[in-house]
N, C-alpha and C positions, 0 to 999 in steps of 0.2 A: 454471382458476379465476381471479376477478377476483382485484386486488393487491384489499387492504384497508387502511384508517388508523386510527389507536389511538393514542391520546395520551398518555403516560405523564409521570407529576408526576416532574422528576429533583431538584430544588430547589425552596423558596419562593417562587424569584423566576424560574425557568428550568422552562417547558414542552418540552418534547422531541417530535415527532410525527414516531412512525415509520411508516416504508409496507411491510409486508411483501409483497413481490413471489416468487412463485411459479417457478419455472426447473426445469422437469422436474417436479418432484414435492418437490425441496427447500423448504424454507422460509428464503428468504434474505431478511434486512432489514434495514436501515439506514434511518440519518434523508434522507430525499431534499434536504432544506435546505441542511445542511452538505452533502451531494455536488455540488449548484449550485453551492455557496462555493468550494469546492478545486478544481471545474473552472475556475471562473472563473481562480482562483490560477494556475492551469499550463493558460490560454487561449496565453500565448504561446510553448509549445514546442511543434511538429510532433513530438514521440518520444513522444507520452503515449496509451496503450493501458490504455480501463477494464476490468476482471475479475471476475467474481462468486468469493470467496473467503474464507474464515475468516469464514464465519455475514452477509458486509456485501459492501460493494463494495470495491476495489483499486485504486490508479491504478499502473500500470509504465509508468518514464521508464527512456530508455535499456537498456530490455529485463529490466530489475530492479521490483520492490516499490518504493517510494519511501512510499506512505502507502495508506490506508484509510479507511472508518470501518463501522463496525459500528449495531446500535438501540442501542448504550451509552456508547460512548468513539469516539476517533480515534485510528488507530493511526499511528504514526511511527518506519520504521525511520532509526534515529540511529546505528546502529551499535556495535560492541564498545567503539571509545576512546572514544566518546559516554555510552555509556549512562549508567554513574555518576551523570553531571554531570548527564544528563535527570531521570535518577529525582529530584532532589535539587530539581527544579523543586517549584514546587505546580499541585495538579491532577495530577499525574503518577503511575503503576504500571506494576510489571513488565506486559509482557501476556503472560498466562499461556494456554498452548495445551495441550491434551491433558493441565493438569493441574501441567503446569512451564514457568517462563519460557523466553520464547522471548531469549536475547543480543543485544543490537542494537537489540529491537525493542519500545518503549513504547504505553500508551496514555495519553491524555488525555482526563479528563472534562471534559466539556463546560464548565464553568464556567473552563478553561483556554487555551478558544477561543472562547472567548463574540462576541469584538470582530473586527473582519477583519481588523488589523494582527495580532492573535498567532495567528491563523488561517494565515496567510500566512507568519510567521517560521516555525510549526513545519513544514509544508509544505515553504519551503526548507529548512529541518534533512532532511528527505527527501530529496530532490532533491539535495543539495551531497553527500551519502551515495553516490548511486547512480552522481550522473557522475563521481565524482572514480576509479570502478572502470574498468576496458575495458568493454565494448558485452559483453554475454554470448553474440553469435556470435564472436568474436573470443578471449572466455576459454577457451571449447570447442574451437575449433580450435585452443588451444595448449598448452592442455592434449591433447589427440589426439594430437599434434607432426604432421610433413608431411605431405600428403595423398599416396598412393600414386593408380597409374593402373591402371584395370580391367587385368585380367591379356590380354583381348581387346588391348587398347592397346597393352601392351608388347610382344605378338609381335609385331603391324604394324610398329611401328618398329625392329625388334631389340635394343629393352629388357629 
């Protein structure tokens, strides 16, 4: 199927034009504008990997979620000590998944990101979330604890 565009009123003064783009057979979309915007945001890090995820797009830095944005809001994981302090922003809500919030992890309606300077800060509110964690192949294998050696391996060497 062709992607399609559909312009949705979110405000008075704020047009919103989503692109829903087709991937298998799901209907995934997001505003394509703002995903220009936040690419540009995090142009200067080599670790940022996009994702098709929770109904929108996903940017993962550092092998983590860092943000999103969906056809409605942008999402910003802020994290558990964060959140409070996010929610208490204006423009701000839990982002609710499956029905219950998700911890950590906000959205912002558009009129909260309207301008590229707060576009930008919430983005780094992502980012300063995700690296401040270990690399998540580095979590894994320590959570795992020491790698062991095929059992082929240890008879060769008398292991």
């Amino acid at each position: 199927m062709k992607p399609f565009v559909t312009s949705v009123k979110r405000s008075p003064w704020l047009a919103v034009t989503a692109t829903a783009a087709t991937a298998a057979g799901s209907g995934v979309s997001y505003d394509d504008r703002t995903a220009a915007r936040i690419r540009a945001v995090l142009a200067p890090r080599r670790d940022v990997v996009e994702r098709k995820m929770f109904g929108g797009l996903t940017f993962m830095v550092n092998g983590a979620m860092c943000c999103g944005i969906t056809a409605e809001a942008l999402v910003i994981r802020v994290g558990p000590a964060a959140y409070e302090a996010a929610l208490a922003e204006p423009h701000v809500r839990p982002m609710t998944f499956t029905g219950r919030p998700l911890a950590g992890m906000v959205y912002v309606d558009p009129p909260g990101y309207r301008t590229a300077r707060a576009l930008a800060r919430w983005v780094q509110r992502g980012v300063e979330f995700v690296t401040a964690r270990p690399a998540r192949a580095a979590r894994a294998a320590r959570a795992r604890g020491p790698r062991r050696r095929p059992a082929r391996q240890r008879k060769a060497t008398g292991a």
